[in-house]
N, C-alpha and C positions, 0 to 999 in steps of 0.2 A: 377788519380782515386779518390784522397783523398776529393776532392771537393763534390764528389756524394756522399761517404758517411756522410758527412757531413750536409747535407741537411736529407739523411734518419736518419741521430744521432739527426736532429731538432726536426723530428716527433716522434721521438721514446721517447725522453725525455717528450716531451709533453703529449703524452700518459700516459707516468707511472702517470702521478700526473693527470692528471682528475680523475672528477666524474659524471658518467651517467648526463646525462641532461635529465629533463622534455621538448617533443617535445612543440614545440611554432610554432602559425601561421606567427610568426614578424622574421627579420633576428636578431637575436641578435650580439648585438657589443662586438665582443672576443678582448682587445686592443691586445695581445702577441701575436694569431693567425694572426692579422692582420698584422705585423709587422713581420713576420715568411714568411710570405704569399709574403709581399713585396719583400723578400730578395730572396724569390723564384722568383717573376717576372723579378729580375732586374738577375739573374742565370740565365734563360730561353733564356730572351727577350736579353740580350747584348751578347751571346754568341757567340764567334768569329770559324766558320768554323769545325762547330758541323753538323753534322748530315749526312746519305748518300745523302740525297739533298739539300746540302749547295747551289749546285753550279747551279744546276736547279732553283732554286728558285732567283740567281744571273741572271740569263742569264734573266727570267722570270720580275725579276728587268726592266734590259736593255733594254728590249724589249716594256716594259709598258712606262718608260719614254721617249721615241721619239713618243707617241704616243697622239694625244689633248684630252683634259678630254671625250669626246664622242666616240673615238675611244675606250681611256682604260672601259668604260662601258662595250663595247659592247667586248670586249676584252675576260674577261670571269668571275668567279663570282666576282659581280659588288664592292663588298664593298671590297675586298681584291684587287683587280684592280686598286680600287681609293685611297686605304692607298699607294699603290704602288707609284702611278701618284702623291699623294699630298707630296709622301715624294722627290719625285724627282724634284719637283718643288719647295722645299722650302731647298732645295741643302743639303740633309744630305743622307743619305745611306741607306741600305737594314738594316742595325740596328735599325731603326726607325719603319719598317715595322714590327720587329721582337718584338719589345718592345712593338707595340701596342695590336698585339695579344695573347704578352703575357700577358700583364693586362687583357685584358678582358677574357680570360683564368681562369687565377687566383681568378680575383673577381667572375667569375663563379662557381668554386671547392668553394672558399668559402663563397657562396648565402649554396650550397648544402651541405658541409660540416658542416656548424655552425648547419645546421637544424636537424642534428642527433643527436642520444643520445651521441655518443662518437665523438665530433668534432675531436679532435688530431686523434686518431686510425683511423679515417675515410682519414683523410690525409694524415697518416702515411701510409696507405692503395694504395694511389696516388701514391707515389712517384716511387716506383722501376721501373712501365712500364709505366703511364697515366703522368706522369711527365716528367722522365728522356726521354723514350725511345718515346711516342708521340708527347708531346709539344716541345720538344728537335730534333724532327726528321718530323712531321706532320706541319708545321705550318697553312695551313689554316685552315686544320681541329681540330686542338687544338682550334683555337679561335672559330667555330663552335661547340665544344664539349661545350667547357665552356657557349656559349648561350642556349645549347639545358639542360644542367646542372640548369642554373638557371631558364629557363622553367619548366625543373620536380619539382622543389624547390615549384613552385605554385602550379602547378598540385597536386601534394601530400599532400600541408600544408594546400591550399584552395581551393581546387578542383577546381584552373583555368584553365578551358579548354581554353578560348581564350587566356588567358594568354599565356600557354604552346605555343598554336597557333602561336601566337606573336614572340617569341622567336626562335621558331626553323624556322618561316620564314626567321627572320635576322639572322639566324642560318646558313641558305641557302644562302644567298650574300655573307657568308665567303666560304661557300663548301656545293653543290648541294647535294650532298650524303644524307645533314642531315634530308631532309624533309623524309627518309625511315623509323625515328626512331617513325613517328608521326602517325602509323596505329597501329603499335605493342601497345603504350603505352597508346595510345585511348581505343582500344579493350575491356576492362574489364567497360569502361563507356558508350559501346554502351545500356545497355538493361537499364541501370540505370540514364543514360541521353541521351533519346530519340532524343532529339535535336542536339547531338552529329554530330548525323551520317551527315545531309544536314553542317553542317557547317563543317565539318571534309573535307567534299567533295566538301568544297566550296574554301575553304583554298588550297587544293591537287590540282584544277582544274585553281586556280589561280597561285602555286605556279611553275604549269606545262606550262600553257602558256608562265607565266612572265621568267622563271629560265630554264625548261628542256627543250622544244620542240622544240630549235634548235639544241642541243646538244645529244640531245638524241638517236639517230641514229649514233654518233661518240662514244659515250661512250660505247653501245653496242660493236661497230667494236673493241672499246681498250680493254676491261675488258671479253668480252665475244665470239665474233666470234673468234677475233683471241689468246685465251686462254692463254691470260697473267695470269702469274702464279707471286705467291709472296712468295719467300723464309720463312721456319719455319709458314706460316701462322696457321698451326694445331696448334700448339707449343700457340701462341697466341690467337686462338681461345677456348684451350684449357683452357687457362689461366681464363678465363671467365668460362668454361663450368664449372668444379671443381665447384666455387662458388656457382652456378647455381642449381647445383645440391645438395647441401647441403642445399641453400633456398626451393628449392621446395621439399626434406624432412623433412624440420620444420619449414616449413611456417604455419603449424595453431600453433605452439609455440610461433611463433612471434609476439613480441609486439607492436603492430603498426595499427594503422585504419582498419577497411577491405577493403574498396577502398584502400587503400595504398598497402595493403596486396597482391591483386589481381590485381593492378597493375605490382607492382615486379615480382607476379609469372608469369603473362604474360613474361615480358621482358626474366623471366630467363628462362622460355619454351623454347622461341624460341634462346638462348643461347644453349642449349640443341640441338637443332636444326642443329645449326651452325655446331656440328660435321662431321654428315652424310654428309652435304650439302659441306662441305670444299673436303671432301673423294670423291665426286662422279660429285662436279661440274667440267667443264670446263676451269673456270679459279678461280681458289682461289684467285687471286686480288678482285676480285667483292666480296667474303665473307667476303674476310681480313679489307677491307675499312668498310664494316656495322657494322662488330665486332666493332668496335672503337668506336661507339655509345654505346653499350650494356655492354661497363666497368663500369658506374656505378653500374651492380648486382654484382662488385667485388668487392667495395667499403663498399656498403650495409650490403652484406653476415658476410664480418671481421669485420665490426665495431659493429655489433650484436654478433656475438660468445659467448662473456666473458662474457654476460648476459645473453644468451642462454644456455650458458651451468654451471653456474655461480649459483650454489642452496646454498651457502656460498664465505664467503670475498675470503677463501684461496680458491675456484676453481674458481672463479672467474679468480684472480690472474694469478692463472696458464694457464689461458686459456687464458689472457690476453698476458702472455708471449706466449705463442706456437703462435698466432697471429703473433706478432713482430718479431718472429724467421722464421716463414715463410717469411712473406715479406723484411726481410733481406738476406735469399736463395733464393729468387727471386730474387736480383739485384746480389746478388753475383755469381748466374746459369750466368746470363745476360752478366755479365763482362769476366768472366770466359768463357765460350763456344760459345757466339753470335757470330754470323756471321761477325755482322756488328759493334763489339765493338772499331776497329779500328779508326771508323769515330766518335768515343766519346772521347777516349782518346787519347794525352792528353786533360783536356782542355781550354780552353782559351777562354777570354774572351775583349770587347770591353774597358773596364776598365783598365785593362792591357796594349791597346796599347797607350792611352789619355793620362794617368799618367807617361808614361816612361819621 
């Protein structure tokens, strides 16, 4: 278990020593985040026989490479199919597969991360559940978060709507889900850029032909008829809503654009949302999956507090600690009572077995 915390002791040290940043349209170059960032990818991406779906994602392996580059296409989401296929053609292992996702992962969190006032605390913010327990247990959808990640990065810093567009399409060749996040985050740009709407529905209608409308009728029968259900999903859905709900009581405090502003609040509404809908759907897999997009409003929420509520150095401070003390009982609830902490610890890694 010593490893995990050791990644959260990266971010947390990081934090203490920043200072608010003036938001900027450019990614700025943090060299120590970067280098922080790395050590997280090569955690992530080499990790040996982490996650409840190691082995799914193994067989998933197997199955891809007996199969010619036109079959793993069609196979299923095309760019995760093909990392698969080219790593099995080029004779290295499902480690490869895991590494590439997880850079692109990474460099995603930090497109989105530099761009806040509090880079570290923003990261620091990642690590106990969008780190350890997503990237670490989610692989396609990690490397699809982290595209749909640096899509919002535009979205918000330069109001790129095609941008955004962009990204969560190639968002969608890692994991179909992610094109769900692209109505919610539009929404507040519909009356204010008219033009929105036909290209928003031009993007959906291509993204549904090219990605869902084979599938689409199978993922129903998985996620919805027959009411697959996902352990603790409240639990994690919750984990969001808290935030959520603290944004959208001091959302006009917050210091941030008003498109920015009304963007969040969109997303965190419908965080809010996600309660009822977990409580009364049919299968909380299909909520649990969407939530995984809408962690960035936890991100967001913690890395604003200590400024939010911050009317001197010393409350600052102190609100900078209760931050850090939460997201350290986050990972220690996690380790402590998870279900599934078994398939975390111990852990090990690809590094490990190279070097013996």
């Amino acid at each position: 278990m010593t490893p995990y915390w050791l990644i959260l002791g990266i971010g947390i040290i990081g934090s203490l020593f920043e200072r608010p940043r003036v938001l900027s349209t450019r990614v700025p170059v943090l060299p120590v985040m970067i280098f922080a960032m790395v050590i997280i990818a090569l955690f992530v991406g080499l990790r040996y026989q982490i996650g409840t779906d190691w082995y799914t994602y193994l067989v998933y392996y197997v199955d891809v490479s007996r199969l010619d580059i036109r079959g793993a296409v069609e196979y299923g989401d095309p760019a995760y199919t093909l990392l698969n296929w080219l790593s099995s053609r080029l004779d290295f292992h499902i480690w490869f597969v895991n590494l590439a996702c997880a850079i692109i992962f990474c460099a995603g969190l930090y497109v989105f991360a530099s761009g806040q006032t509090r880079p570290w605390l923003t990261l620091t913010a990642s690590i106990p559940y969008l780190i350890i327990a997503v990237a670490m247990g989610y692989t396609r959808q990690s490397a699809a978060i982290g595209l749909v990640l640096v899509g919002l990065h535009f979205l918000l810093r330069r109001q790129g709507v095609v941008t955004f567009l962009v990204f969560s399409v190639l968002a969608a060749t890692m994991h179909k889900s992610a094109l769900m996040i692209v109505p919610i985050a539009l929404a507040p740009l519909v009356w204010r850029k008219w033009w929105a709407i036909p290209l928003g529905l031009a993007v959906g209608a291509a993204g549904y032909f090219l990605l869902l409308r084979d599938e689409l009728s199978a993922l129903f029968d998985l996620y919805i008829a027959s009411e697959y259900d996902s352990a603790g999903a409240l639990i994690r859905v919750g984990l969001t809503a808290v935030p959520a709900a603290i944004f959208v009581a001091a959302s006009s405090r917050m210091r941030m654009p008003v498109v920015e502003r009304e963007i969040w609040l969109s997303l965190s509404l419908f965080s809010l949302a996600m309660v009822p809908a977990v409580l009364l759907s049919p299968s909380t897999t299909a909520i649990d999956r969407l939530g995984l997009y809408l962690i960035p409003v936890q991100l967001i929420t913690i890395s604003r507090i200590p400024d939010l509520l911050g009317g001197s150095e010393a409350s600052s401070k102190t609100a900078l600690f209760a931050c850090l003390a939460y997201c350290a009982g986050i990972q220690f609830a996690w380790f402590s009572v998870g279900a599934y902490t078994y398939a975390w610890v111990p852990y090990y890694n690809y590094l490990q077995i190279w070097l013996r």
